[in-house]
C-alpha positions in Angstrom: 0.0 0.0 0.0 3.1 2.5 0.8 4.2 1.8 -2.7 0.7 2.9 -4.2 0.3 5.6 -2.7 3.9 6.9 -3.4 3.4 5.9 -6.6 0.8 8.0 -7.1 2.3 10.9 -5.3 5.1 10.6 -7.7 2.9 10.7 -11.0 1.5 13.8 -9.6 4.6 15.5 -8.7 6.0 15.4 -12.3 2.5 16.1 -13.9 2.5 19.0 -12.1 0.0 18.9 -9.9 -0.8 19.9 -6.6 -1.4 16.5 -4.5 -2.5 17.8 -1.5 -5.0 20.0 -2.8 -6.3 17.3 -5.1 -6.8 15.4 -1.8 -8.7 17.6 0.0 -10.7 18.6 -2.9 -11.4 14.6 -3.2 -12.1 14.4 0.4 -14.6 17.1 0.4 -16.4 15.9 -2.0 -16.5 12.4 -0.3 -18.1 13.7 3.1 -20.5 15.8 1.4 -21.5 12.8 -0.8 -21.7 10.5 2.5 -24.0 13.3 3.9 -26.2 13.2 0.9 -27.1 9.4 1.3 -27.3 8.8 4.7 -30.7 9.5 5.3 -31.5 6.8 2.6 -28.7 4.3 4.3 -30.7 5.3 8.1 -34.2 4.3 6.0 -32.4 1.4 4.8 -31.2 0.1 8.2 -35.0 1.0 10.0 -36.8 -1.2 7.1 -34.3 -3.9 8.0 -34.7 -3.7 11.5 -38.7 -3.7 11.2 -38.6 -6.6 9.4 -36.4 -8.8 11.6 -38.2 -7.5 14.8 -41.9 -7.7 13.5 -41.1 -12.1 12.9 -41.9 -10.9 9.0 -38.6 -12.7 7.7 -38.9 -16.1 10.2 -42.7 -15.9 8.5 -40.9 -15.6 5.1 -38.1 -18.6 5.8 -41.0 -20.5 7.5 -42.9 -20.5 4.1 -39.8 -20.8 1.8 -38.6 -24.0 3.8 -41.2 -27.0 2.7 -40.0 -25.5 -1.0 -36.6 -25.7 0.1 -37.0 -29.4 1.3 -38.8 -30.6 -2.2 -35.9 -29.5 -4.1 -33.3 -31.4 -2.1 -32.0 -28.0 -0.3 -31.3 -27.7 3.6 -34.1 -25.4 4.6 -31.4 -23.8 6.7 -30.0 -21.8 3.7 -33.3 -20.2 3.0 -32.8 -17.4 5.5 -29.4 -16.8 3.9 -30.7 -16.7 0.3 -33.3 -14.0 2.1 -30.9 -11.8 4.2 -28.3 -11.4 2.0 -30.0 -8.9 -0.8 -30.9 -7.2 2.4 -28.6 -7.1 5.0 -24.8 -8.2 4.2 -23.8 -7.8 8.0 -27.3 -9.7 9.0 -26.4 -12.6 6.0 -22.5 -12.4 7.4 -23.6 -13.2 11.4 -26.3 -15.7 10.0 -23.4 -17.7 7.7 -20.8 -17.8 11.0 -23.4 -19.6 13.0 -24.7 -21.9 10.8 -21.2 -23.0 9.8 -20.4 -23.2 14.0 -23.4 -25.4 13.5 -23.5 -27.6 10.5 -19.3 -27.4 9.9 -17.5 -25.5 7.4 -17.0 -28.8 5.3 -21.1 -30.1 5.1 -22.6 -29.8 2.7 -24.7 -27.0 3.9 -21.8 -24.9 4.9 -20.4 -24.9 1.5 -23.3 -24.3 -0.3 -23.9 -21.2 2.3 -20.4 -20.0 1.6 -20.4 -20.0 -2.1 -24.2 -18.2 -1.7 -22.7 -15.8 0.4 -19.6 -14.9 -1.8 -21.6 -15.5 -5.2 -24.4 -12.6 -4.4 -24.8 -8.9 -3.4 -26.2 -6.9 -1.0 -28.7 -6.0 -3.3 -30.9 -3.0 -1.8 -27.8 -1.4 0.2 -25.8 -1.3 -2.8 -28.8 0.6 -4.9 -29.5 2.4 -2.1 -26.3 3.7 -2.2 -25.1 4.2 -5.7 -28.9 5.7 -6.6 -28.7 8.1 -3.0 -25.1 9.2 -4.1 -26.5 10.4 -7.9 -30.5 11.7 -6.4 -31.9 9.2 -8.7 -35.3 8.4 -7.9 -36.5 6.2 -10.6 -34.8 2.8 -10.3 -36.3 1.3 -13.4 -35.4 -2.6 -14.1 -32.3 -2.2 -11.1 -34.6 -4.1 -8.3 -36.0 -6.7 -10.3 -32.3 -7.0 -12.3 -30.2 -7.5 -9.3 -32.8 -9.6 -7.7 -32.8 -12.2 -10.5 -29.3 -12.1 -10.3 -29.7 -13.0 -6.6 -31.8 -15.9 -7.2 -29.8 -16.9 -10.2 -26.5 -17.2 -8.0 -28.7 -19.4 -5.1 -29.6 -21.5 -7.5 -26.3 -21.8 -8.8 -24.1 -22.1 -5.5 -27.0 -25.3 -4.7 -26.4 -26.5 -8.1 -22.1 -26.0 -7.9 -21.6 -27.2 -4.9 -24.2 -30.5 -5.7 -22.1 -31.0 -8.7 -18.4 -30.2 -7.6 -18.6 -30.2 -3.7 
């Protein structure tokens, strides 16, 4: 990292330019652009918080584990598959228990590991990238990312079946 960072400090110096500045111009413009979205990261973390607290996503896993079961998938990875789009610190503490429960190397733990690596924190990263520009209009985004989200379950079950 001291390299980088020299590096960069170099290639400034003999462009002529004034680093310092550049940086504090840079890191203006970063706090004022952290201000901008937090009321939209604070609605972000309520929602999430309502959700968990009012039982609505153990009455969401609760419905999504019989389907879970017909396919031949531990109903345990259903509340992953459901935090993560959601909640990447709520998915993360969710993953470390189950694999203290079920074992790293079960099937169950790899399967929640590659779904945890293989998709995004869906509504914090649109929350953040549409806050930062004032977009309101999200279009296809949602429904996009979230297909991608059910794509990559179904293909960390389907990966780890095959190869694990």
């Amino acid at each position: 990292m001291p390299v980088i960072v020299g590096v960069i400090l170099l290639f400034g110096f003999c462009k002529g330019v004034d680093v310092f500045d550049s940086f504090l111009a840079g890191a203006k413009e970063g706090i004022s652009t952290s201000i901008g979205i937090l009321p939209t990261l604070v609605g972000l973390i309520v929602a999430v918080n309502m959700v968990r607290a009012s039982g609505l996503l153990d009455l969401v896993c609760g419905l999504g584990q019989p389907a879970a079961e017909l396919a031949g998938v531990s109903p345990e990875l259903v509340p992953l598959a459901l935090l993560r789009p959601v909640s990447g610190s709520g998915a993360t503490a969710y993953l470390a228990e189950l694999l203290e429960r079920v074992g790293p190397d079960s099937i169950t733990g790899k399967t929640a590991s590659v779904l945890a690596a293989s998709t995004e924190t869906t509504f914090y990263a649109i929350t953040v990238y549409f806050g930062a520009c004032h977009c309101k209009k999200t279009g296809w985004s949602v429904p996009a990312a979230l297909t991608g989200d059910a794509a990559a379950t179904v293909l960390a079950v389907v990966t780890v079946t095959v190869f694990g």
